[in-house]
Backbone bond lengths (Angstrom), bond angles and torsions (degrees), N, CA, C in turn:
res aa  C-N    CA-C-N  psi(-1)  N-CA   C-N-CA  omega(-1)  CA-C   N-CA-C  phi
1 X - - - 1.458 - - 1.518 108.94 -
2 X 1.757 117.30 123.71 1.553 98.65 175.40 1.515 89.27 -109.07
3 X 1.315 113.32 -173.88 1.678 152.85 167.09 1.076 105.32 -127.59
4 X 1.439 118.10 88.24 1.737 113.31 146.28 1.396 144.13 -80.34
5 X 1.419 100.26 122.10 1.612 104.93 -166.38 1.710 121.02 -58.14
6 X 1.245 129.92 159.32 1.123 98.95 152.58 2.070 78.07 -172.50
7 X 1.686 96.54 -173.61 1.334 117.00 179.86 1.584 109.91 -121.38
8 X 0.892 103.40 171.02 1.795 124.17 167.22 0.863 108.53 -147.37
9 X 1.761 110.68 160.69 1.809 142.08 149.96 1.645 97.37 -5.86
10 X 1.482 104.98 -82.46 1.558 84.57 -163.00 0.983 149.43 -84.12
11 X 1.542 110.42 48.27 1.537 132.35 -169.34 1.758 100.36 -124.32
12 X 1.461 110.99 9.57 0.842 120.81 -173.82 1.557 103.06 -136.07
13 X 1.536 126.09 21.34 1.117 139.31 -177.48 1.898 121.63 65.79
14 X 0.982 96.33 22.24 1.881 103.66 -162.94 1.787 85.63 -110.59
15 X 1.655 89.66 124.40 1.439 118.66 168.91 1.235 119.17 -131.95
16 X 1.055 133.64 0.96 1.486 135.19 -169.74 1.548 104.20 -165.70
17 X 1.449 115.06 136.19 1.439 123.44 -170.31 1.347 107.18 -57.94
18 X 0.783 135.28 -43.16 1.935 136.30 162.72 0.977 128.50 -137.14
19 X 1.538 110.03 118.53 1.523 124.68 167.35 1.450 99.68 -178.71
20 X 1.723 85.46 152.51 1.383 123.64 -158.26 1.455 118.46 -48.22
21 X 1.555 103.14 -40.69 1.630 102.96 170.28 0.885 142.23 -84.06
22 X 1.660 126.96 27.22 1.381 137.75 -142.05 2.090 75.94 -156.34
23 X 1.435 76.48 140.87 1.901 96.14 175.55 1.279 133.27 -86.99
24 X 1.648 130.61 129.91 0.985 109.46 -165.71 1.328 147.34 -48.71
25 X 1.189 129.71 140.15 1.834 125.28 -175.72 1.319 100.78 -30.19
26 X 1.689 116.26 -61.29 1.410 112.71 -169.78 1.612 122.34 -35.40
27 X 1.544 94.77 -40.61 1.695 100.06 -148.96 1.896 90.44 -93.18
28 X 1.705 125.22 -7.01 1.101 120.01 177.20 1.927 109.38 -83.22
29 X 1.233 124.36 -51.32 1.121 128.49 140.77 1.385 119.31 -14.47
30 X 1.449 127.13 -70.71 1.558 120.65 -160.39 2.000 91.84 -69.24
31 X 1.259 110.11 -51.09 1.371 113.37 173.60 1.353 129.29 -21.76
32 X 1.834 110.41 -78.71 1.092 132.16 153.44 1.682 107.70 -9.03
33 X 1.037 97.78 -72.99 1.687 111.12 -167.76 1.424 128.36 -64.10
34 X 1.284 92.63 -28.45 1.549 108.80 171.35 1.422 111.64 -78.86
35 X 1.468 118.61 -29.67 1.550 127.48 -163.06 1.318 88.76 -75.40
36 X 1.551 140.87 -2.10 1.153 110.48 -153.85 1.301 145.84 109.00
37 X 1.397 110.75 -15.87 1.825 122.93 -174.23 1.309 96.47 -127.48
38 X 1.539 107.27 160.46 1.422 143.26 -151.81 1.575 110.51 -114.54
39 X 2.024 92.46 -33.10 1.532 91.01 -155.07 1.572 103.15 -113.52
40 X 1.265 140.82 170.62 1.576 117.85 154.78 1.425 99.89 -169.98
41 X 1.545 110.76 157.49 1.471 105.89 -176.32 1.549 109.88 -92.60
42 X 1.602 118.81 -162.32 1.359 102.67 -158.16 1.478 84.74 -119.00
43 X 1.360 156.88 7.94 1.430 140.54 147.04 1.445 126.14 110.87
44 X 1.071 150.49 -123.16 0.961 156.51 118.86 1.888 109.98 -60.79
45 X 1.292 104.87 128.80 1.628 112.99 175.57 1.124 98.89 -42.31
46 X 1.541 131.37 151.61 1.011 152.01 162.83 1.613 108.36 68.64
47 X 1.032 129.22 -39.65 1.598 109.51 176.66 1.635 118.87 -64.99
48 X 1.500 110.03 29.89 1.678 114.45 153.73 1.588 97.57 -133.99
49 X 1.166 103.79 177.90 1.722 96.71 -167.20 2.222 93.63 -75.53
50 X 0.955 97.14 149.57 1.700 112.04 175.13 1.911 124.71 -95.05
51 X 1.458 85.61 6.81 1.454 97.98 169.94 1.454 108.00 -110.78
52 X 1.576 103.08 129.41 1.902 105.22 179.41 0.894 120.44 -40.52
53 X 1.319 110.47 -69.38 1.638 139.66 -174.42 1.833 100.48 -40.97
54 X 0.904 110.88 -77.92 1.758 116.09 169.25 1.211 122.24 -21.55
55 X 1.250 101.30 -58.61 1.402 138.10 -173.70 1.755 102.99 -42.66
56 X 1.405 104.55 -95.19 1.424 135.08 154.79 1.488 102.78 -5.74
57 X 1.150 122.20 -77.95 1.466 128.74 -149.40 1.730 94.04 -79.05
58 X 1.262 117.29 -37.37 1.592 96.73 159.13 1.262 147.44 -80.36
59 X 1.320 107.26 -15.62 1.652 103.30 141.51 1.234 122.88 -86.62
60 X 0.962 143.76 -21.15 1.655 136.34 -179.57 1.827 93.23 -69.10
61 X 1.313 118.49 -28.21 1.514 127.31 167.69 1.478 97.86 -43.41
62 X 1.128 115.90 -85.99 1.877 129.59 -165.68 1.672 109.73 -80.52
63 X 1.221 127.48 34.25 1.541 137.98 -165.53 1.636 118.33 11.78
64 X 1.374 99.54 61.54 1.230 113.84 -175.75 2.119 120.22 -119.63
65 X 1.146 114.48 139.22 1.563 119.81 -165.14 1.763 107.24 -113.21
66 X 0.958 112.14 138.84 2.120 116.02 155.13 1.065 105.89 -68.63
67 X 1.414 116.89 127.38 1.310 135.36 131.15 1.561 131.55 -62.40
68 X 1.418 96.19 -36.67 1.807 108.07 -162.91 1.610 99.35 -159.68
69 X 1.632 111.82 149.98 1.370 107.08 136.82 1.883 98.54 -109.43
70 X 1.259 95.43 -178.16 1.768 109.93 -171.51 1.994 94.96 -124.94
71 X 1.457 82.36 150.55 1.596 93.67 176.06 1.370 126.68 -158.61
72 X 1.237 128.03 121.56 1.312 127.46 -158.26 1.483 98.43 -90.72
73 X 1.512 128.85 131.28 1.285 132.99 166.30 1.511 113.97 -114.79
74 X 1.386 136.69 161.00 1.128 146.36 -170.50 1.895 103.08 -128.61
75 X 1.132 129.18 29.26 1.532 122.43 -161.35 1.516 105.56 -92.42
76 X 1.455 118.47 18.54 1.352 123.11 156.08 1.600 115.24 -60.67
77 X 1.496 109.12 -10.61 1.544 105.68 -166.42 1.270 94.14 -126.00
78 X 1.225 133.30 32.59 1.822 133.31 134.12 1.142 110.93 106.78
79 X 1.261 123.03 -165.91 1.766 147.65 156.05 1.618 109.02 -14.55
80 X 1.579 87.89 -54.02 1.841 94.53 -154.32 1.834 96.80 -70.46
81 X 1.131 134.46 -22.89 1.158 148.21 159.41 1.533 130.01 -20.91
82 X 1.321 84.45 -53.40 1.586 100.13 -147.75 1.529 135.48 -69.51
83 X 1.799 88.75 -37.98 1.292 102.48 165.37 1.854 113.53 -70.72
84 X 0.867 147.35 -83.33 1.510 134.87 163.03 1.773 116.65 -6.81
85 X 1.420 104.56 -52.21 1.881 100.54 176.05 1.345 96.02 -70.72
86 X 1.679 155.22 -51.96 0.879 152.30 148.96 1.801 114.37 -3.37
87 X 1.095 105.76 -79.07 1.593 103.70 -175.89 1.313 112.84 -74.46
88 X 1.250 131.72 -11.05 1.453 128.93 165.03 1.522 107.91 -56.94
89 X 1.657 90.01 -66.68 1.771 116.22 -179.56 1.612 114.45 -36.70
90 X 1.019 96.22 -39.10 1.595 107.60 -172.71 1.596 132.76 -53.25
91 X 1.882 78.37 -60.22 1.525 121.03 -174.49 1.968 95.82 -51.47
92 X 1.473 95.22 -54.70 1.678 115.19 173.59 1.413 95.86 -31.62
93 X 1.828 113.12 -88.45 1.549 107.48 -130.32 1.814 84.67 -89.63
94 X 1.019 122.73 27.53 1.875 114.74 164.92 1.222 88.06 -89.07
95 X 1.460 136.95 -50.66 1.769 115.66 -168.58 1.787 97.48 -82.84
96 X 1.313 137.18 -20.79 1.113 133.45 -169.54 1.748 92.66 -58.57
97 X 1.101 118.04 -70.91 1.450 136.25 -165.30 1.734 104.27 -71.12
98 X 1.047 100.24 -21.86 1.816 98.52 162.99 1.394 119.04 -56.26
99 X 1.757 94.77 -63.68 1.635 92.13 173.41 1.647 115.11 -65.34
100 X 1.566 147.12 -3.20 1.300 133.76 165.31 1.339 91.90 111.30
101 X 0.926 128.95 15.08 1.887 126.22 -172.67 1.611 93.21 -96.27
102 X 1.008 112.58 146.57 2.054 132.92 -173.03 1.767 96.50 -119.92
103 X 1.236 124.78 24.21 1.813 105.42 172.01 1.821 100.03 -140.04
104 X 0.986 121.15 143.93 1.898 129.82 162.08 1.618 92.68 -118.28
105 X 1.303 108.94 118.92 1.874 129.01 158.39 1.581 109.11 -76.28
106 X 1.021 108.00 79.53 1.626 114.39 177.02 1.644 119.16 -93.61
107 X 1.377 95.93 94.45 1.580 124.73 178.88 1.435 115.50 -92.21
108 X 1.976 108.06 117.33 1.454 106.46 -176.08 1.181 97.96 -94.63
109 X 1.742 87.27 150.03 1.846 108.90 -179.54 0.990 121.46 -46.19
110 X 1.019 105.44 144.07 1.967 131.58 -168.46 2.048 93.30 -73.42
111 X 1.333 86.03 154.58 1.567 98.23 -165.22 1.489 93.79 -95.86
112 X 1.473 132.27 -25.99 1.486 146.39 149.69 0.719 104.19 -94.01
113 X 1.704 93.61 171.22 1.781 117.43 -173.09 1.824 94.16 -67.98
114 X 0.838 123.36 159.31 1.568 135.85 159.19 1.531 119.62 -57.18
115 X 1.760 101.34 -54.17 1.148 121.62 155.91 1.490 159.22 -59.09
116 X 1.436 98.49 -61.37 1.510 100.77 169.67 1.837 106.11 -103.41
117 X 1.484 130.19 10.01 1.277 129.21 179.50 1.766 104.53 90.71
118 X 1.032 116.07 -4.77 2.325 107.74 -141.16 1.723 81.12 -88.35
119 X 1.123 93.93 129.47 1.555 129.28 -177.20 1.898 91.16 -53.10
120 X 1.469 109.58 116.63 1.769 91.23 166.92 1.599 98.71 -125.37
121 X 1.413 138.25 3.86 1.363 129.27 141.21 1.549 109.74 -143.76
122 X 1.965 92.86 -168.05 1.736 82.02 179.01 1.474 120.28 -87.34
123 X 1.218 100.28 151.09 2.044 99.09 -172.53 1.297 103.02 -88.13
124 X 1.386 128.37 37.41 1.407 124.50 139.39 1.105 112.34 -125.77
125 X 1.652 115.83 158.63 1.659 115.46 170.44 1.187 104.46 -93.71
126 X 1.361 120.59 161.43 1.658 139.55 153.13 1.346 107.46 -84.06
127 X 1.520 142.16 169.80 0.829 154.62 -164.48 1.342 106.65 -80.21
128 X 1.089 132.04 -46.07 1.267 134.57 164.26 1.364 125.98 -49.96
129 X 1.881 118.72 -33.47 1.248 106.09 173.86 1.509 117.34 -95.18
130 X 1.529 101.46 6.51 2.003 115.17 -172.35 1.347 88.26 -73.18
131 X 1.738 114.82 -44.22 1.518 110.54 -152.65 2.150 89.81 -72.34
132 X 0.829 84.05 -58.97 1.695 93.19 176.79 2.217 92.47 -20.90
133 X 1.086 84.66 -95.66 1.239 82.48 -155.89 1.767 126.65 -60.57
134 X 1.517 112.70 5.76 1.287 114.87 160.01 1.230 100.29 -74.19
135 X 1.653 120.46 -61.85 1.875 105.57 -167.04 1.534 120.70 -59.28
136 X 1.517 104.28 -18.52 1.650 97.77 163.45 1.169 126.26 -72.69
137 X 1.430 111.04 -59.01 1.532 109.03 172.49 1.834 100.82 -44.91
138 X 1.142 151.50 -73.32 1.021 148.22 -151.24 1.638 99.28 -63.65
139 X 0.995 117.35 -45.06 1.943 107.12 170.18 1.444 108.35 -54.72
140 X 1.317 124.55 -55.48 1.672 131.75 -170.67 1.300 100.24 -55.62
141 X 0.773 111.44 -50.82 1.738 117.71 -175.15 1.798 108.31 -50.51
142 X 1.419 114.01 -71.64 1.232 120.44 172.41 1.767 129.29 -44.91
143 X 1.524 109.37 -45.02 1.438 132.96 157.21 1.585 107.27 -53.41
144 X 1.271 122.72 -57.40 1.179 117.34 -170.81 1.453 109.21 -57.77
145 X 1.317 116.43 -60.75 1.648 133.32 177.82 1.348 95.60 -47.73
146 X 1.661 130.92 -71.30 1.490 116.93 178.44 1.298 148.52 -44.21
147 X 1.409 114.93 -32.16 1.975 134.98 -176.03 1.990 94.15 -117.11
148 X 1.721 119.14 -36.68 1.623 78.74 177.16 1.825 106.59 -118.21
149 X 1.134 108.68 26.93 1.666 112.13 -173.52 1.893 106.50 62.30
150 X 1.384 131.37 14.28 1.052 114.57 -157.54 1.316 88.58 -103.90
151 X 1.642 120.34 171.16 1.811 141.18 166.27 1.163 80.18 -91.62
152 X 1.526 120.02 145.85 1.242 154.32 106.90 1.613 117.00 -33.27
153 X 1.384 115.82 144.08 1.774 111.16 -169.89 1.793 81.96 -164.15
154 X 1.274 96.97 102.11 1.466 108.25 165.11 1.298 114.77 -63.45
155 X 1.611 120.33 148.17 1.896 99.72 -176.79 1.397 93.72 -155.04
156 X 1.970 102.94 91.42 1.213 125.40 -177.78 1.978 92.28 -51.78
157 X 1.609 103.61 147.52 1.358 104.70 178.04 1.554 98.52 -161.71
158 X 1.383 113.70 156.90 1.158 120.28 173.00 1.459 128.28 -69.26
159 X 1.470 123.59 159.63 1.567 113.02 -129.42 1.128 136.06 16.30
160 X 1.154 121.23 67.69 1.510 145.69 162.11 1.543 131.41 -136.00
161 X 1.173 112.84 140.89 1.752 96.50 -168.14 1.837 105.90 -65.46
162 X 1.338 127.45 -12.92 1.173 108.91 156.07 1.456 114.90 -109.81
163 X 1.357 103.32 118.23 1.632 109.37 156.46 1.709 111.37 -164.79
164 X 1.502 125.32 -15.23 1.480 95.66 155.92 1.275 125.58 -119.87
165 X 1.822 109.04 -165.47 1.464 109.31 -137.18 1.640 97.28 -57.15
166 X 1.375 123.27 -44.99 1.405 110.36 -175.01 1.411 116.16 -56.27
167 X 1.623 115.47 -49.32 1.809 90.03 168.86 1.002 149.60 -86.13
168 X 1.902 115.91 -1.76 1.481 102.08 144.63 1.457 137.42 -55.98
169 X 1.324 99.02 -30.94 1.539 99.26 169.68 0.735 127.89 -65.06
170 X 1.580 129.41 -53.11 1.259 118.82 165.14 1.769 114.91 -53.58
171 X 1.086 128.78 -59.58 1.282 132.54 -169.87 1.989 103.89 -42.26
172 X 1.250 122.17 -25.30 1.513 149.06 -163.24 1.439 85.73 -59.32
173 X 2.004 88.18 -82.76 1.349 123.91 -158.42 1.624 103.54 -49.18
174 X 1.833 123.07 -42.20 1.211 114.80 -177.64 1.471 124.60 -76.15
175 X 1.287 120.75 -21.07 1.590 111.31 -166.23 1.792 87.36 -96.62
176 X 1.602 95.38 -178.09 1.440 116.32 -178.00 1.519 105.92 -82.52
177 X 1.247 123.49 143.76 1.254 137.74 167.80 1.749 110.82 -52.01
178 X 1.277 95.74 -50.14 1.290 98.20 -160.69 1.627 117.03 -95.09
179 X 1.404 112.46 31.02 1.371 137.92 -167.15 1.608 123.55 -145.44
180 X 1.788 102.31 -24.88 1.523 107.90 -171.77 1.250 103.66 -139.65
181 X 1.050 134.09 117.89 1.678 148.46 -161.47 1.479 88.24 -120.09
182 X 1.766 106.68 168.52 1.447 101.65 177.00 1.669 101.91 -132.04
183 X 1.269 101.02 161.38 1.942 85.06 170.29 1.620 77.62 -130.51
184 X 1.740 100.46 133.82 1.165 123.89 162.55 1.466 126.95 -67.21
185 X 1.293 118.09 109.16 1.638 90.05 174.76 1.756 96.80 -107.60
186 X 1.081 110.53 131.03 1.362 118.54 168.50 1.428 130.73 -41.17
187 X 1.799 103.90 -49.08 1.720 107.01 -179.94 1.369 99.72 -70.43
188 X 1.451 122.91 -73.92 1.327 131.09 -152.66 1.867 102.44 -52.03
189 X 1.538 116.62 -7.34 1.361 95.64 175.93 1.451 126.34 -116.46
190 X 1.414 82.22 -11.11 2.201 114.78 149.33 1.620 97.96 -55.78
191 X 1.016 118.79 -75.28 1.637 123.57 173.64 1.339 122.27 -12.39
192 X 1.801 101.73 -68.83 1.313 119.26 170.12 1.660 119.92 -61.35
193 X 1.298 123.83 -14.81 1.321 119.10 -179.71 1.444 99.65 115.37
194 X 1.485 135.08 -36.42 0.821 135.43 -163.93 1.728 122.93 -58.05
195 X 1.859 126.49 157.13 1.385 121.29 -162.35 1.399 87.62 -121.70
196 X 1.707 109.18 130.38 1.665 123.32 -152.36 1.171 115.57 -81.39
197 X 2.018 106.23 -32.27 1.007 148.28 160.09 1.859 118.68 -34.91
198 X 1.468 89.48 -70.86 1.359 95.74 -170.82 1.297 112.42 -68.72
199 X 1.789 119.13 -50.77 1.105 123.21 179.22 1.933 106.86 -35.73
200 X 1.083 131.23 -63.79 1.971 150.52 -172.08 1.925 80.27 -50.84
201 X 1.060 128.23 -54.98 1.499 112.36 -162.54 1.816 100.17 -93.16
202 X 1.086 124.08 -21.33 1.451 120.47 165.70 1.467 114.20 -72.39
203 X 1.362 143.63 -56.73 1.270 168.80 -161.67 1.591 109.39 -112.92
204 X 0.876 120.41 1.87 1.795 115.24 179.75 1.208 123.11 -36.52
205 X 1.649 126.78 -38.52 0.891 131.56 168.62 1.418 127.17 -76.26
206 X 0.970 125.68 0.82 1.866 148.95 177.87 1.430 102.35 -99.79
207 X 1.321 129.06 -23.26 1.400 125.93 -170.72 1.444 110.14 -79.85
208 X 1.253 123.08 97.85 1.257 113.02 162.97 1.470 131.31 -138.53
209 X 1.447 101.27 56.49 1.524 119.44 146.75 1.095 91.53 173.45
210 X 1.523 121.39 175.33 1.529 160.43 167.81 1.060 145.19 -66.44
211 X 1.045 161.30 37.68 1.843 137.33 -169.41 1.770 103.91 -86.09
212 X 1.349 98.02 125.89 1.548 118.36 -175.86 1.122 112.39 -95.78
213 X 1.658 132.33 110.57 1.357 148.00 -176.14 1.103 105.22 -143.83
214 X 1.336 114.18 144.24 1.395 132.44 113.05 1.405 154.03 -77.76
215 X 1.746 132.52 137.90 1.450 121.50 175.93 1.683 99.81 -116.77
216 X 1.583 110.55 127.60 0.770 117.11 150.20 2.079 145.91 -18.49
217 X 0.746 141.95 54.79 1.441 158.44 -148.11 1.673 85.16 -28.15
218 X 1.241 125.68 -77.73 1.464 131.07 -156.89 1.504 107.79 -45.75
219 X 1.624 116.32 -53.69 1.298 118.93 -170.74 1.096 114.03 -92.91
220 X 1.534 121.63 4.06 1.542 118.55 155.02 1.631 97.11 -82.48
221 X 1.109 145.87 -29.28 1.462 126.04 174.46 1.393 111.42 -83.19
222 X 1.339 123.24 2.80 1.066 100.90 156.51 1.274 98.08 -97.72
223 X 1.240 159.93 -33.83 1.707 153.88 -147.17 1.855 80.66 -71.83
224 X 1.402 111.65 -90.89 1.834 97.60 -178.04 1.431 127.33 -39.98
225 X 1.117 123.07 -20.15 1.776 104.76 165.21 1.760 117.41 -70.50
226 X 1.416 93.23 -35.89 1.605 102.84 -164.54 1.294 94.69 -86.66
227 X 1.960 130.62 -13.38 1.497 111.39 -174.05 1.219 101.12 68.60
228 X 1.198 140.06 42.24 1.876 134.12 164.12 1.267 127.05 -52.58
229 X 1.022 161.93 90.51 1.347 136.11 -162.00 1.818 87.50 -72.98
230 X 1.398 100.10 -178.07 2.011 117.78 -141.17 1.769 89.15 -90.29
231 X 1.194 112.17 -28.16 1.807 96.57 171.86 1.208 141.94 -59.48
232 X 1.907 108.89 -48.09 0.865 135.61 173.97 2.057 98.65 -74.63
233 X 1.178 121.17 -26.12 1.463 122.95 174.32 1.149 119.42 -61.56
234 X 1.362 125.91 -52.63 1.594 153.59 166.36 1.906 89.63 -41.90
235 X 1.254 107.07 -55.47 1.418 98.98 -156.35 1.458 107.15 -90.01
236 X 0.933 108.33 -2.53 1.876 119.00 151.65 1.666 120.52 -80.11
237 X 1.562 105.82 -3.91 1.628 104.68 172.77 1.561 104.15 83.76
238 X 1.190 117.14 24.83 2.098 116.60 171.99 1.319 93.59 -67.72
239 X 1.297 142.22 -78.99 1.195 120.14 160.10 1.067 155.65 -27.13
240 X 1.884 142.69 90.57 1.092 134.48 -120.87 1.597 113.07 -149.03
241 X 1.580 135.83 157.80 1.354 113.39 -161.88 1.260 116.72 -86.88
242 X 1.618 130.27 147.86 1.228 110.24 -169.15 1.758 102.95 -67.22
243 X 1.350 115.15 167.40 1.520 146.98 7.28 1.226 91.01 -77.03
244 X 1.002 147.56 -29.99 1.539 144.39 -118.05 1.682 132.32 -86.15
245 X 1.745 110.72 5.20 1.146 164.74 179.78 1.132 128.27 -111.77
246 X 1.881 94.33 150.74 1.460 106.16 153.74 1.543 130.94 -103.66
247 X 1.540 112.24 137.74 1.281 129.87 27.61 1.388 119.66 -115.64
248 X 1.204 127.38 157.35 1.404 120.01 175.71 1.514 128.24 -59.55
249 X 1.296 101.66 124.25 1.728 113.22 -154.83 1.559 115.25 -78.09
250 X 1.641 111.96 -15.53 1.550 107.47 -158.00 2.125 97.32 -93.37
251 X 1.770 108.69 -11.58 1.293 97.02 171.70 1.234 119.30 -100.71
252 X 1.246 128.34 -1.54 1.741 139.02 168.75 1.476 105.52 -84.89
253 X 1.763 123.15 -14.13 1.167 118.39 175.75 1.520 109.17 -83.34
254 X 1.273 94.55 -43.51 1.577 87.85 167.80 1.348 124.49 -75.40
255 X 1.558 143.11 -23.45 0.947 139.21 167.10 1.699 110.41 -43.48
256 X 1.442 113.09 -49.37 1.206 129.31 -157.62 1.559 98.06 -76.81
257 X 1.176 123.85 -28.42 1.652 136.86 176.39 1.285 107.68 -49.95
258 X 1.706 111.72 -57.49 1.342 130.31 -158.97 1.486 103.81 -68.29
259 X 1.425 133.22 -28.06 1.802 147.28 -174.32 1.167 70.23 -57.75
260 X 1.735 151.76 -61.04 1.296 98.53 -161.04 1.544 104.83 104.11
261 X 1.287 129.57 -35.67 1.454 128.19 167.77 1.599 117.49 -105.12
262 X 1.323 105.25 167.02 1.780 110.77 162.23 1.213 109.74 -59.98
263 X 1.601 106.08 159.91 1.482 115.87 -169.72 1.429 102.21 -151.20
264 X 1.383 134.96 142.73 1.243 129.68 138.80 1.632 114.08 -83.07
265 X 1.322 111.30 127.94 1.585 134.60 172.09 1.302 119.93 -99.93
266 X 1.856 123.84 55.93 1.407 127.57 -178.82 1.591 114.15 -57.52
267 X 0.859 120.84 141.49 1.966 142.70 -179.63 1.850 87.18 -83.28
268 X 0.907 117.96 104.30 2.090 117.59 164.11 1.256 92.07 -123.71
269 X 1.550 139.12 110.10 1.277 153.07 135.23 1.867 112.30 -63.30
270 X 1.029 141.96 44.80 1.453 115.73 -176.83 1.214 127.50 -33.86
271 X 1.320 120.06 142.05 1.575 99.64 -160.47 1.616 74.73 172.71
272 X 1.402 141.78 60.18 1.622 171.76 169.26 1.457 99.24 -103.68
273 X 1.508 116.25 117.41 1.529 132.41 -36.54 1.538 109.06 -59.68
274 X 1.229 130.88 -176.53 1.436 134.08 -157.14 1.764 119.71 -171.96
275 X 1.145 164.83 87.42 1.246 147.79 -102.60 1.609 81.62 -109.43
276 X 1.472 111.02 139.12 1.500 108.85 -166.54 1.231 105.19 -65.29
277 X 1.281 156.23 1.69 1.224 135.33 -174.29 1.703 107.77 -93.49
278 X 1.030 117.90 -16.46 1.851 131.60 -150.01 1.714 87.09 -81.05
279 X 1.383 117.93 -44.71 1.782 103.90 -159.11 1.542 106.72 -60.83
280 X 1.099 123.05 -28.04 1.635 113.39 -165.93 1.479 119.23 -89.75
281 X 1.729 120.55 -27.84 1.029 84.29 150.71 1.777 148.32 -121.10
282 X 1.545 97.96 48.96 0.869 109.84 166.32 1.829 109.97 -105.63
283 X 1.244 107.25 1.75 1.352 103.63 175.64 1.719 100.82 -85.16
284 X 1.055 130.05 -28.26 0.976 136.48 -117.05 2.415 84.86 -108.17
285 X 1.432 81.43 -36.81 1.115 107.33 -174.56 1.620 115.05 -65.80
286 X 1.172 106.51 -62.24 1.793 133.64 162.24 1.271 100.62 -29.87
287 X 1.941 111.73 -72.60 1.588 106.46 -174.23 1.702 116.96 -29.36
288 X 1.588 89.69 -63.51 1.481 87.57 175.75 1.219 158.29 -59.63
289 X 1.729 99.41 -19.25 1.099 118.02 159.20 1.434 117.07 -62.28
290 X 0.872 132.19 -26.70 1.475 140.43 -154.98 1.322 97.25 -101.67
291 X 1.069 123.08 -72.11 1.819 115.00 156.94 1.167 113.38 -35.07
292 X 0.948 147.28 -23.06 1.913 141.45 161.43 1.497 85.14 -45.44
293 X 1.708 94.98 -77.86 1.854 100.48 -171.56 1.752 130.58 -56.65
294 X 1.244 108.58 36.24 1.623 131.01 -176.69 1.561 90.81 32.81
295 X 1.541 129.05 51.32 1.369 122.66 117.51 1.507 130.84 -101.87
């Protein structure tokens, strides 16, 4: 069984394909590579170039591989949906599977802005939009595997109707096994309350990939007293460098060992906006930490 390490965009403060406060692709790339990693996902669409060919020849430049692209879907809101998340989705895993990468991180929309927190629906579902978005996720899943060969990797996250322990489980228990995989991210389900632990020995077989975080303990008690939504949280530093967090990473690495299969183990620090100099060497730092922990 290996664990392959790797980084992404937003450990380098990049949340959105363009804008001003986030560093160039170029200079996240040369970074990446220097910090140490091999592997990295592709970010928000378009903030790496969207042509293969381009694409390709600049990482094979800095000896670097895909793990994943990421994709935000909205299929809590039904039928009428689908076709539009469809051609978004698409557009995604055709360059995902261009570069040779086998995973899509399909993250449902935030119930707030990402950004400024402002409430744009309710952060619970009704039964009607649960069913909604199990039979989607369970179509995407199957479609995806059929037209781009890729896994699907659900990636419960904060402000989102999935991210704690009761609705992954339920969300688990409802879709098909053989259609909806999950990628764990550790912080965002520390965030949610959730135990990282139990979930890998409850769900082990649903786990199929990683995002490696930490949240800060102190400024997550303050994010739940004050009710933060996760933007304005991020930008209070809840997100934090490893070791220096919860949860502790070197026994979920081994938990994740014991599944018994390959894994991608992505580094996601959120940390949107970020003063460009700060990501590298704390990336740089992480690698190594993690190599302590024979990843």
């Amino acid at each position: 069984m290996t664990i392959r390490v790797g980084s992404a965009p937003d450990s380098w403060g990049v949340w959105f394909p363009d804008d001003p406060q986030q560093v160039p692709w170029e200079r996240f790339l040369d970074e990446v590579s220097e910090a140490g990693y091999s592997w990295i996902e592709l970010g928000p669409y378009g903030y790496l170039p969207t042509d293969p060919a381009q694409l390709g020849a600049e990482l094979a430049a800095r000896g670097l591989r895909v793990s994943a692209g990421t994709v935000f879907t909205a299929l809590h809101h039904g039928p009428a949906v689908w076709e539009s998340a469809w051609e978004h989705v698409s557009r995604v895993a055709a360059l995902t599977r261009a570069m040779n990468a086998e995973h899509l991180v399909v993250i449902p929309e935030f119930w707030r802005d990402p950004a400024t927190g402002e409430e744009t629906e309710p952060g619970h579902l009704g039964p009607t939009q649960f069913a909604h978005l199990v039979s989607g996720m369970d179509r995407l899943g199957r479609r995806l595997r059929e037209e781009h060969g890729l896994t699907m990797v659900v990636h419960p996250h904060a402000d989102t109707h999935i991210a704690t322990e009761e609705n992954v489980a339920r969300f688990l228990h409802a879709t098909d096994p053989g259609a909806v995989s999950l990628c764990l991210d550790t912080g965002h389900y520390a965030y949610c309350g959730g135990d990282n632990l139990e979930l890998i020995q409850s769900f082990g077989e649903r786990i199929g990939y990683l995002h490696l975080k930490q949240v800060d303990p102190a400024v997550l008690a303050q994010v739940h007293e004050q009710r933060l939504p996760f933007g304005p949280a991020v930008r209070r530093g809840v997100m934090c460098e490893p070791p220096e967090g919860i949860p502790a990473l070197p026994p979920i690495l081994d938990a994740a060992t014991s599944l018994g299969v390959d894994l991608f183990a992505i580094v996601e620090q959120d940390m949107y906006p970020c003063p460009p100099d700060r990501p590298l060497p704390i990336a740089r730092r992480t690698r190594r930490f993690l190599a302590s922990c024979g990843a």
